[in-house]
HTML snippet that shows the backbone in 3Dmol.js (N, CA, C, O; Angstrom):
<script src="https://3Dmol.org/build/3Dmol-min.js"></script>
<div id="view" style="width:600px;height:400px;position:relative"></div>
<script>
const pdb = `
ATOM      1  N   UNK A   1       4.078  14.100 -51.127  1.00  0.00           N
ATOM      2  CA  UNK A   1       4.876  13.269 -50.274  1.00  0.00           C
ATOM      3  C   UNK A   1       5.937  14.068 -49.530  1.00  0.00           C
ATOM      4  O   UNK A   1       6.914  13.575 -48.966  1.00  0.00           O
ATOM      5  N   UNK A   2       5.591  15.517 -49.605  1.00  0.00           N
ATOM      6  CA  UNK A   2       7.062  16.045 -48.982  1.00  0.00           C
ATOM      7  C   UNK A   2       6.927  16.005 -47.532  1.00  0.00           C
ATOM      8  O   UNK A   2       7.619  16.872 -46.999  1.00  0.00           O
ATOM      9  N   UNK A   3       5.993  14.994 -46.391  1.00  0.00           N
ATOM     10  CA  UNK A   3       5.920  14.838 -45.386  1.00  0.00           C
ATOM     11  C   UNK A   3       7.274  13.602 -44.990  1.00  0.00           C
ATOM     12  O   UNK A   3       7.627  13.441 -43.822  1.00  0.00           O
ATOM     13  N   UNK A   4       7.915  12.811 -46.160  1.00  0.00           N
ATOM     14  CA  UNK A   4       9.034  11.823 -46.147  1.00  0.00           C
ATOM     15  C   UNK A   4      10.231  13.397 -46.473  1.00  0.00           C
ATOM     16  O   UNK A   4      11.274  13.341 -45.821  1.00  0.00           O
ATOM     17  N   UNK A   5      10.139  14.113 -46.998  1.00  0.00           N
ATOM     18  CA  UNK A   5      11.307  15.060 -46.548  1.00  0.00           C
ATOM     19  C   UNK A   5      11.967  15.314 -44.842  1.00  0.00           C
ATOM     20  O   UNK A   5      13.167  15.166 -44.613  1.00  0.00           O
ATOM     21  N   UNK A   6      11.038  15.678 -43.836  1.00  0.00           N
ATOM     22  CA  UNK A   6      11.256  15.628 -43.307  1.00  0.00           C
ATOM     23  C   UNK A   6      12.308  14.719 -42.448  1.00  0.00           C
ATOM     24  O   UNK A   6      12.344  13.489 -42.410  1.00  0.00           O
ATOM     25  N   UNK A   7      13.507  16.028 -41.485  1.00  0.00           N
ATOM     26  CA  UNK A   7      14.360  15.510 -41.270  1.00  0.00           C
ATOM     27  C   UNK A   7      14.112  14.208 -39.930  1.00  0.00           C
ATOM     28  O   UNK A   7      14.956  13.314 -39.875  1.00  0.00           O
ATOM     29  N   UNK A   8      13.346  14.200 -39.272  1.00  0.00           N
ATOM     30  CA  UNK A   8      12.985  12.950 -38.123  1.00  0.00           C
ATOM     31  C   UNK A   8      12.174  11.360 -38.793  1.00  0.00           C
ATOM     32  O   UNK A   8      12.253  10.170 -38.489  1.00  0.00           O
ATOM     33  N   UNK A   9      11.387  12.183 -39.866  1.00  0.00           N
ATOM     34  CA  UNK A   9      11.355  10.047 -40.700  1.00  0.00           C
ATOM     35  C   UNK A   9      12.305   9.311 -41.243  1.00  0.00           C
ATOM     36  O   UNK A   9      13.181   9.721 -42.004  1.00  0.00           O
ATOM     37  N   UNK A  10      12.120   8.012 -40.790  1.00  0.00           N
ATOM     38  CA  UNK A  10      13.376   7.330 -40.724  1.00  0.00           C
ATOM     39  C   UNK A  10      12.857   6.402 -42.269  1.00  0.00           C
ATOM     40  O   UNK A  10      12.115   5.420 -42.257  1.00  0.00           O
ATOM     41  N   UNK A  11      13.393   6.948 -43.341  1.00  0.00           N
ATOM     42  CA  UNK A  11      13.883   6.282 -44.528  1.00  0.00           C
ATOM     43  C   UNK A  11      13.263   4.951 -44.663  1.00  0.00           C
ATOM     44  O   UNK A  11      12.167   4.440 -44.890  1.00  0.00           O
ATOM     45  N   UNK A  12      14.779   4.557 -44.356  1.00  0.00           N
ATOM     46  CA  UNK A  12      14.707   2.608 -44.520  1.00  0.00           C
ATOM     47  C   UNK A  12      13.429   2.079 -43.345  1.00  0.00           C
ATOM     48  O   UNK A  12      13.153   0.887 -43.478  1.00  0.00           O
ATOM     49  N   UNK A  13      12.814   2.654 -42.482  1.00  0.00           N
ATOM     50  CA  UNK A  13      12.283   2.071 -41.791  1.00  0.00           C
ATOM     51  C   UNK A  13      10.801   1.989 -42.863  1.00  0.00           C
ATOM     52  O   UNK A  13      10.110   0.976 -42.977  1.00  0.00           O
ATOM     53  N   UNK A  14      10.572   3.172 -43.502  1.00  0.00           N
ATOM     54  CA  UNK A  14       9.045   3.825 -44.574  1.00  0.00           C
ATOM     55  C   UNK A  14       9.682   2.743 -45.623  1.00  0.00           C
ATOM     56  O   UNK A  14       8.945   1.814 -45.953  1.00  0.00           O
ATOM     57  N   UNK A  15      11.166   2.808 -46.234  1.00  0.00           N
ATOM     58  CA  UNK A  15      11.397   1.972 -47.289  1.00  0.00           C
ATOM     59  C   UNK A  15      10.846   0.273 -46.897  1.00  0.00           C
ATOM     60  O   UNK A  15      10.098  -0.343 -47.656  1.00  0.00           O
ATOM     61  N   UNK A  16      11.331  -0.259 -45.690  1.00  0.00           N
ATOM     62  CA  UNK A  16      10.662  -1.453 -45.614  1.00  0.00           C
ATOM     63  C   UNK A  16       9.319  -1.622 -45.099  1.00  0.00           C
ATOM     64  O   UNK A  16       9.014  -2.814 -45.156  1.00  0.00           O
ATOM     65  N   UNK A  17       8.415  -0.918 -44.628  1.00  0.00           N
ATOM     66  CA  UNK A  17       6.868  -1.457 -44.694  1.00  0.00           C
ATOM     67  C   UNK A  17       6.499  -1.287 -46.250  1.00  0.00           C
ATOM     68  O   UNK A  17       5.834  -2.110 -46.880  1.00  0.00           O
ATOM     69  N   UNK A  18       7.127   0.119 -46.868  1.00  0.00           N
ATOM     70  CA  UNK A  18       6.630   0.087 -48.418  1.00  0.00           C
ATOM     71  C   UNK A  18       6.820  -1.515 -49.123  1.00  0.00           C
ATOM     72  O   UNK A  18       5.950  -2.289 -49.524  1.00  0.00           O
ATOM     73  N   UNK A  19       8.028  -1.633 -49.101  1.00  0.00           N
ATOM     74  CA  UNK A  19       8.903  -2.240 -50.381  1.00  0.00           C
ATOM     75  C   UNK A  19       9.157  -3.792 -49.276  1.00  0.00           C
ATOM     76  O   UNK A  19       9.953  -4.622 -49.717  1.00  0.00           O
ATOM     77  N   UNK A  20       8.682  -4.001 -48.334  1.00  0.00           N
ATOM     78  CA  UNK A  20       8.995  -5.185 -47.954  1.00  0.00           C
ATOM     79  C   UNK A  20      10.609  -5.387 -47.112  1.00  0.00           C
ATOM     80  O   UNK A  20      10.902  -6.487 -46.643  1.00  0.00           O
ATOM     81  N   UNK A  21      11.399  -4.397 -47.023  1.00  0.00           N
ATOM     82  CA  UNK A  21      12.433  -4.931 -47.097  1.00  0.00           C
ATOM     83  C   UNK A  21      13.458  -3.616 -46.755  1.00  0.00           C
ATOM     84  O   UNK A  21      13.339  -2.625 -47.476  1.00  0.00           O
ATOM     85  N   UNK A  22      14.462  -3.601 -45.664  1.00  0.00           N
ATOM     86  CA  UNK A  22      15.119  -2.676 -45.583  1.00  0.00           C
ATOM     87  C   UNK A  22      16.367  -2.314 -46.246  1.00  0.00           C
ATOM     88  O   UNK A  22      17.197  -1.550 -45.755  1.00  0.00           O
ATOM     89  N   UNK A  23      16.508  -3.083 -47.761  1.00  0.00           N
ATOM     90  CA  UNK A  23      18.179  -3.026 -48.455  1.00  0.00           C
ATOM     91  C   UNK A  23      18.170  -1.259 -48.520  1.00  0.00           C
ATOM     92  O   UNK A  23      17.411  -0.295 -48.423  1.00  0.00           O
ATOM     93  N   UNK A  24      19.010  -1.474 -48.660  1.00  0.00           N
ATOM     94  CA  UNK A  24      20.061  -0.305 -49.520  1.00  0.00           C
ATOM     95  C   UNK A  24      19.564   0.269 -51.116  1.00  0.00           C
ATOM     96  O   UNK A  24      19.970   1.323 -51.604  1.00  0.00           O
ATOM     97  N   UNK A  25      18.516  -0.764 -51.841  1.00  0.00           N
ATOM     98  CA  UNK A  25      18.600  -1.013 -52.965  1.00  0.00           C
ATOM     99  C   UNK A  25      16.773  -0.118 -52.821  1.00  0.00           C
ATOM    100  O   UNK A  25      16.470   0.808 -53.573  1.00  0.00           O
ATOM    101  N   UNK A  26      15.751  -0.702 -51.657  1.00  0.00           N
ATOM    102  CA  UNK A  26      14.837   0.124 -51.504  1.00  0.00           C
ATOM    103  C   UNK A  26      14.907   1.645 -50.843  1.00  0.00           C
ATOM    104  O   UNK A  26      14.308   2.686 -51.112  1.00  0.00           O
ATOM    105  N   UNK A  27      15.728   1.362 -50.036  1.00  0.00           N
ATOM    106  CA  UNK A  27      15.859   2.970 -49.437  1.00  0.00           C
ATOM    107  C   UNK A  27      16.009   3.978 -50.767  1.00  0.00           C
ATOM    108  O   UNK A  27      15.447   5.053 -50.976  1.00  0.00           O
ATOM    109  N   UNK A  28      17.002   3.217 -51.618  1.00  0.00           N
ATOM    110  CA  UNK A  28      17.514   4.665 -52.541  1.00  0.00           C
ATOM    111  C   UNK A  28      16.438   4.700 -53.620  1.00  0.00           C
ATOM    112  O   UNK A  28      16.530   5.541 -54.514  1.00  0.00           O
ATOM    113  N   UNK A  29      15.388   3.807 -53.591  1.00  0.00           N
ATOM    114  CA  UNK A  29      14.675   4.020 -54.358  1.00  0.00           C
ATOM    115  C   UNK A  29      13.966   4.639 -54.017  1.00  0.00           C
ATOM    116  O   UNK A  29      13.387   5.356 -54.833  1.00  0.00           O
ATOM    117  N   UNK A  30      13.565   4.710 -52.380  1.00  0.00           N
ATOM    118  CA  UNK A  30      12.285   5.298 -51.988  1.00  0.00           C
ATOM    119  C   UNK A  30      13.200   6.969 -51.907  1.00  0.00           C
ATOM    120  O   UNK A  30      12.478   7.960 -52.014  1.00  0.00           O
ATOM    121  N   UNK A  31      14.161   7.115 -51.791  1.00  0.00           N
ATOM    122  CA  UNK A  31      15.041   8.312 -51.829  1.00  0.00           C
ATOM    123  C   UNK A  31      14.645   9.346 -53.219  1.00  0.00           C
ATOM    124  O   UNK A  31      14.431  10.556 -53.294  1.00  0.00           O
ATOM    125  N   UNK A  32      14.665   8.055 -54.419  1.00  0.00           N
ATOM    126  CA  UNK A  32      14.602   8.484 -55.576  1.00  0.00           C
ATOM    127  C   UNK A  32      13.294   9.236 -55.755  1.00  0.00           C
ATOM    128  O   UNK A  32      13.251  10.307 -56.361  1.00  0.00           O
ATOM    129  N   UNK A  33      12.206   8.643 -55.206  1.00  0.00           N
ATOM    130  CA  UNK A  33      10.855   9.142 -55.942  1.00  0.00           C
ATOM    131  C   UNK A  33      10.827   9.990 -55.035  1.00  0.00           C
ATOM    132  O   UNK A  33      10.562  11.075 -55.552  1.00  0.00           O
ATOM    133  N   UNK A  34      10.992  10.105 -53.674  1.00  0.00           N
ATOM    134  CA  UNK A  34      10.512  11.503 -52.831  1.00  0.00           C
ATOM    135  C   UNK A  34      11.865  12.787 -53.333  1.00  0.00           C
ATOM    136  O   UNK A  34      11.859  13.902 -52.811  1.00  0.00           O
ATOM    137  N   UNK A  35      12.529  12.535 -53.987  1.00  0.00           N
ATOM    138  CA  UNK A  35      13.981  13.713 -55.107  1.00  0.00           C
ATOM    139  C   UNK A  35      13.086  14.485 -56.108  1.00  0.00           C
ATOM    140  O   UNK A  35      13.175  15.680 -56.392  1.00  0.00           O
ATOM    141  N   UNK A  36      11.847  13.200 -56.786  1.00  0.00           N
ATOM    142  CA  UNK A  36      11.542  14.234 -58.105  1.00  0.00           C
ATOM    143  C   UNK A  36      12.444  12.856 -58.760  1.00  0.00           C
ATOM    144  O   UNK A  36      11.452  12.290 -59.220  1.00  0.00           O
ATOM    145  N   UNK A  37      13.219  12.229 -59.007  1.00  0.00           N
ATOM    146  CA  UNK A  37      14.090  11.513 -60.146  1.00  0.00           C
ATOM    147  C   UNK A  37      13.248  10.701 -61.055  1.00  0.00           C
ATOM    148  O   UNK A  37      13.276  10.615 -62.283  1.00  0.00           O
ATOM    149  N   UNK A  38      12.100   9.826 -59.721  1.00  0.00           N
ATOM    150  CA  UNK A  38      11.128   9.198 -60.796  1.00  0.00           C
ATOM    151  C   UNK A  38       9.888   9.101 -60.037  1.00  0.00           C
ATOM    152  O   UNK A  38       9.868   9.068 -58.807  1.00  0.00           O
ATOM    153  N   UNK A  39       8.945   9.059 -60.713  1.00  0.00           N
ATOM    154  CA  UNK A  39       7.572   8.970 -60.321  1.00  0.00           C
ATOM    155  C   UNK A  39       6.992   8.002 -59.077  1.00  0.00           C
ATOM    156  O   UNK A  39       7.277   6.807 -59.166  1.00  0.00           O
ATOM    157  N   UNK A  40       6.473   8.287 -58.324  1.00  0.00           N
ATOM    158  CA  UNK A  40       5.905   7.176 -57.722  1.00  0.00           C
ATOM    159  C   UNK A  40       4.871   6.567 -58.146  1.00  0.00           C
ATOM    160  O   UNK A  40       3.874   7.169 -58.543  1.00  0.00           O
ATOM    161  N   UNK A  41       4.961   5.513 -58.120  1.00  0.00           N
ATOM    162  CA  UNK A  41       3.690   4.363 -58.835  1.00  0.00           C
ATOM    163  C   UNK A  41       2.587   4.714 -58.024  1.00  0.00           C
ATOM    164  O   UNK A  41       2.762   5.258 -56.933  1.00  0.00           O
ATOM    165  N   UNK A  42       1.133   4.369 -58.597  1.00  0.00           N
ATOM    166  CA  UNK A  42      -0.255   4.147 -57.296  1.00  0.00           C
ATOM    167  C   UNK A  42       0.185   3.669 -56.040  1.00  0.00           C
ATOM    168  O   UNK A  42       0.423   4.170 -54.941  1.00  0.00           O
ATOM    169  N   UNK A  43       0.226   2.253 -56.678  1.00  0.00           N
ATOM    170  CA  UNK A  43       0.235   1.747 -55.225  1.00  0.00           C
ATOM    171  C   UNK A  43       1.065   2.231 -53.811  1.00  0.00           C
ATOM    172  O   UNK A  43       0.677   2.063 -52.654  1.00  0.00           O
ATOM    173  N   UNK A  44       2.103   2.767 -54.185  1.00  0.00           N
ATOM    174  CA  UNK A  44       3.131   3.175 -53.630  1.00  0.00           C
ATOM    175  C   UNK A  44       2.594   4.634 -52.635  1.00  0.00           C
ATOM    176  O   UNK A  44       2.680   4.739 -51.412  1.00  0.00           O
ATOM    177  N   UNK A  45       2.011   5.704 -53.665  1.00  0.00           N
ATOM    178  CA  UNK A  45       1.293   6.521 -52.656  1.00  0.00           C
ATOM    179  C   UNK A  45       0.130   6.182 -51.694  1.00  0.00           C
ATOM    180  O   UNK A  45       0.013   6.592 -50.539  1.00  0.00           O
ATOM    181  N   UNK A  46      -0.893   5.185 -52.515  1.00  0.00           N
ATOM    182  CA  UNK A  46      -1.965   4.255 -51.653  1.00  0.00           C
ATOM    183  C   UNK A  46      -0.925   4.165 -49.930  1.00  0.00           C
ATOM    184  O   UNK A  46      -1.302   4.620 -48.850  1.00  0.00           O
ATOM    185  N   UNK A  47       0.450   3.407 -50.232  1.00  0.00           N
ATOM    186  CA  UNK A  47       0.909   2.882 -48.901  1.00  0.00           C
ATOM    187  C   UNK A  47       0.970   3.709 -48.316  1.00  0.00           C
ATOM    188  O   UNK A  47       0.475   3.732 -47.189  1.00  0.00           O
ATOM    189  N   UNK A  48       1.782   5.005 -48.995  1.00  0.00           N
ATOM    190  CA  UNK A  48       2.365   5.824 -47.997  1.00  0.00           C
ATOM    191  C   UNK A  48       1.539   6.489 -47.399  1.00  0.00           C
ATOM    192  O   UNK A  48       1.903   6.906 -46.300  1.00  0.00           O
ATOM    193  N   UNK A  49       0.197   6.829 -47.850  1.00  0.00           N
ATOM    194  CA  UNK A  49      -0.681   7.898 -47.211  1.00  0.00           C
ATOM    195  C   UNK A  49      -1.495   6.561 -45.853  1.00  0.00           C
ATOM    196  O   UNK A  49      -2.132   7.062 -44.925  1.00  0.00           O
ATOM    197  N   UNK A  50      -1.421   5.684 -45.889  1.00  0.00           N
ATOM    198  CA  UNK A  50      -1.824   4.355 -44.961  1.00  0.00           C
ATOM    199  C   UNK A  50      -0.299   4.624 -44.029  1.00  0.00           C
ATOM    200  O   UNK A  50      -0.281   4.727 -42.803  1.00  0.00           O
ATOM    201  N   UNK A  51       0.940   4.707 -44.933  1.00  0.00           N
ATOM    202  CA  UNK A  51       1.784   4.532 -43.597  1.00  0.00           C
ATOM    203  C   UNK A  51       1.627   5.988 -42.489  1.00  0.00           C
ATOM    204  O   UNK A  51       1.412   5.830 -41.287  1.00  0.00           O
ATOM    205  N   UNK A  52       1.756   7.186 -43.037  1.00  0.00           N
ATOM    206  CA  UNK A  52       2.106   8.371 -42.642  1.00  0.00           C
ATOM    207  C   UNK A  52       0.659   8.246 -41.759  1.00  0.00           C
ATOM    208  O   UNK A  52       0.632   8.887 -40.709  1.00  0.00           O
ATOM    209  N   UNK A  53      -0.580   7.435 -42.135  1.00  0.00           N
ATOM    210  CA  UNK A  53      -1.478   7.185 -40.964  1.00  0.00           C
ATOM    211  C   UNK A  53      -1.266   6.897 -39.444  1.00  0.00           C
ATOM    212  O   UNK A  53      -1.430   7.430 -38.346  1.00  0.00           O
ATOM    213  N   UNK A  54      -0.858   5.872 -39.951  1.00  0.00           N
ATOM    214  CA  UNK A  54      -0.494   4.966 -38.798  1.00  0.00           C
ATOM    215  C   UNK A  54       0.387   5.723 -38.290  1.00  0.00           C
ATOM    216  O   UNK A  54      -0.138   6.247 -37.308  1.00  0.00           O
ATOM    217  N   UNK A  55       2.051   6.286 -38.473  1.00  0.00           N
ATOM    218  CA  UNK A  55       2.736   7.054 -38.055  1.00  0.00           C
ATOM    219  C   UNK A  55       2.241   8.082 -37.177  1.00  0.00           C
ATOM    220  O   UNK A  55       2.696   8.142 -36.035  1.00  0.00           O
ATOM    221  N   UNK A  56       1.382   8.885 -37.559  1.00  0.00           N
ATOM    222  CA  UNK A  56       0.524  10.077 -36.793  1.00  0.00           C
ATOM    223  C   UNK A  56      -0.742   9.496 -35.619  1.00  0.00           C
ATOM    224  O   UNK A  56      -1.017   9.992 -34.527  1.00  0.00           O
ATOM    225  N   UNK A  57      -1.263   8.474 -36.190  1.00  0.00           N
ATOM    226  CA  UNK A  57      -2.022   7.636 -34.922  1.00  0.00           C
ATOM    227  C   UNK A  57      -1.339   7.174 -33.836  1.00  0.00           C
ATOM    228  O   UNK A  57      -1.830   7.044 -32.714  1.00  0.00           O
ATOM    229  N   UNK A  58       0.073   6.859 -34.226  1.00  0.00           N
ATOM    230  CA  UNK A  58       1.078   5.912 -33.262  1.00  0.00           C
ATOM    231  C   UNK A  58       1.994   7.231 -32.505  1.00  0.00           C
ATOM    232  O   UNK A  58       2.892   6.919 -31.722  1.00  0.00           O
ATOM    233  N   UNK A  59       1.732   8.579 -32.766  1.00  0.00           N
ATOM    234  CA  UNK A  59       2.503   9.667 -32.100  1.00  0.00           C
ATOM    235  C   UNK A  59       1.356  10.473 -31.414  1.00  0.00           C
ATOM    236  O   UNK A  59       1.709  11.302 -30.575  1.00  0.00           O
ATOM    237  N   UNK A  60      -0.449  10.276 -31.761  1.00  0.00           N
ATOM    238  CA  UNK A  60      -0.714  10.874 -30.987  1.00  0.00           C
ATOM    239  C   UNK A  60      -1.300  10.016 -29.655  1.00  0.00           C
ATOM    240  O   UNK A  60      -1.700  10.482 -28.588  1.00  0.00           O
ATOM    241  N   UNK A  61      -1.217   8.628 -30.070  1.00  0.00           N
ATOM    242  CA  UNK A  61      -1.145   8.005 -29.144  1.00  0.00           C
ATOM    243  C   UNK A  61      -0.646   7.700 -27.881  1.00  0.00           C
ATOM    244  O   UNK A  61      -1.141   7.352 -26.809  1.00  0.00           O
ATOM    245  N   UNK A  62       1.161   8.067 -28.565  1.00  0.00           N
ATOM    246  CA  UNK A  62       1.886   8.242 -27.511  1.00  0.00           C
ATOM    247  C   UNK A  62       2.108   9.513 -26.571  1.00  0.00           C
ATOM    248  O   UNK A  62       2.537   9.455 -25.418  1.00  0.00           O
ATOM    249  N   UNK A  63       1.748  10.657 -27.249  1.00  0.00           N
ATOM    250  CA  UNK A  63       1.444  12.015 -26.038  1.00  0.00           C
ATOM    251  C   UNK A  63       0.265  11.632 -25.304  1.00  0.00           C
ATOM    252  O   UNK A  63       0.028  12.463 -24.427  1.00  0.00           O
ATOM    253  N   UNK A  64      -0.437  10.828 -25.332  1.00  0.00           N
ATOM    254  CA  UNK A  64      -1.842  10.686 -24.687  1.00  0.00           C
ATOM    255  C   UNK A  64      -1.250   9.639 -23.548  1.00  0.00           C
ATOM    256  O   UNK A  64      -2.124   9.067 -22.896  1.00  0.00           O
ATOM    257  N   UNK A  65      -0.443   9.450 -23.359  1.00  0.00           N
ATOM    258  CA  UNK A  65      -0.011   8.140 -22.175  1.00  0.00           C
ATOM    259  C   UNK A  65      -0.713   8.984 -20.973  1.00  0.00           C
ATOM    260  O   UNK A  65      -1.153  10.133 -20.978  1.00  0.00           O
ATOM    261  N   UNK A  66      -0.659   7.957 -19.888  1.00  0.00           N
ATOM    262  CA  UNK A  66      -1.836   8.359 -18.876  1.00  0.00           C
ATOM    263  C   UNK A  66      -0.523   9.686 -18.084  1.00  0.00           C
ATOM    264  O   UNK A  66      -0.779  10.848 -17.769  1.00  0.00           O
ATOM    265  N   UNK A  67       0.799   8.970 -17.963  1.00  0.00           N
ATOM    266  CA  UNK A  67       2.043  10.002 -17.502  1.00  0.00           C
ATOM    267  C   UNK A  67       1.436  11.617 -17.954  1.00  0.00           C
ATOM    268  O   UNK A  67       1.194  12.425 -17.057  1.00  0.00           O
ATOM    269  N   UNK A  68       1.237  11.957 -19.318  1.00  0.00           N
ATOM    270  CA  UNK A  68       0.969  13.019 -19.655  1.00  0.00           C
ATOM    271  C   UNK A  68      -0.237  13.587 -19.374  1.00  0.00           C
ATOM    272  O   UNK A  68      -0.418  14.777 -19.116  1.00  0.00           O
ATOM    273  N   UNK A  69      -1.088  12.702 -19.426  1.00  0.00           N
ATOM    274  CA  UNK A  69      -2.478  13.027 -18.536  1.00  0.00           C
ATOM    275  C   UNK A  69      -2.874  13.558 -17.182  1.00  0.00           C
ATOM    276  O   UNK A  69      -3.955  13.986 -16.778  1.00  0.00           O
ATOM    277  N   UNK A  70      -1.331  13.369 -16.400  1.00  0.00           N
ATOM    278  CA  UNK A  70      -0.957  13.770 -14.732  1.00  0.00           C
ATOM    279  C   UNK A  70      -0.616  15.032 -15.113  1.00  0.00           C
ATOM    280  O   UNK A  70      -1.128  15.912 -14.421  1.00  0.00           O
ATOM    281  N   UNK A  71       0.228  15.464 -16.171  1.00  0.00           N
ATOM    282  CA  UNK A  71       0.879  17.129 -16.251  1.00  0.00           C
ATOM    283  C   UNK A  71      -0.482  18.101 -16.788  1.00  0.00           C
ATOM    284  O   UNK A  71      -0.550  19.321 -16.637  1.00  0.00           O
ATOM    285  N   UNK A  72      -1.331  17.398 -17.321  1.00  0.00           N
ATOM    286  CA  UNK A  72      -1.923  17.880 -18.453  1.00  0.00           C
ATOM    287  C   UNK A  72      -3.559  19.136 -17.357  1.00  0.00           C
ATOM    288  O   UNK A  72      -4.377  19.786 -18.008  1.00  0.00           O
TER     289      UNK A  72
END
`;
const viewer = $3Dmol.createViewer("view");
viewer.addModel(pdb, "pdb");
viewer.setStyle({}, {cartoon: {color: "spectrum"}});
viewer.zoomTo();
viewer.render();
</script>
C-alpha cells in the first residue's frame, strides 16, 4: 500500500470511498494501517487495489483529453 504514502493522494478523500465516510475518526484510521500501527483487514486491501484502479484510469484518462491530442 505504500502507493497511499504518497505525497499528492488525498487521505480523507481514499478514507471515504474505503470506510464510507470522511470523519476524522476514518482518516486516522486509514493513516494508521498505511504507518505499520495495525494491519489492514482483506477487505480493505480488496478496496484499495479497486480504488488506486480507478484513480490511475481516471488520470490516464484525463492526459488523453482531445486538448492534449492537438500538442501531442
Amino acid at each position: 500500500m505504500n502507493w497511499l504514502e504518497e505525497p499528492y493522494i488525498n487521505l480523507p478523500y481514499v478514507a471515504e470511498k474505503l470506510y464510507g465516510s470522511r470523519s476524522r475518526l476514518h482518516t486516522r484510521k486509514l493513516q494508521d494501517r498505511v504507518r505499520g500501527r495495525f494491519p489492514f483487514q482483506p477487505w480493505e486491501v480488496e478496496r484499495l487495489e479497486e480504488l488506486k484502479h480507478q484513480i490511475v484510469v481516471h488520470l490516464s484518462l484525463r492526459n488523453h483529453t482531445p486538448e492534449h491530442s492537438l500538442i501531442e
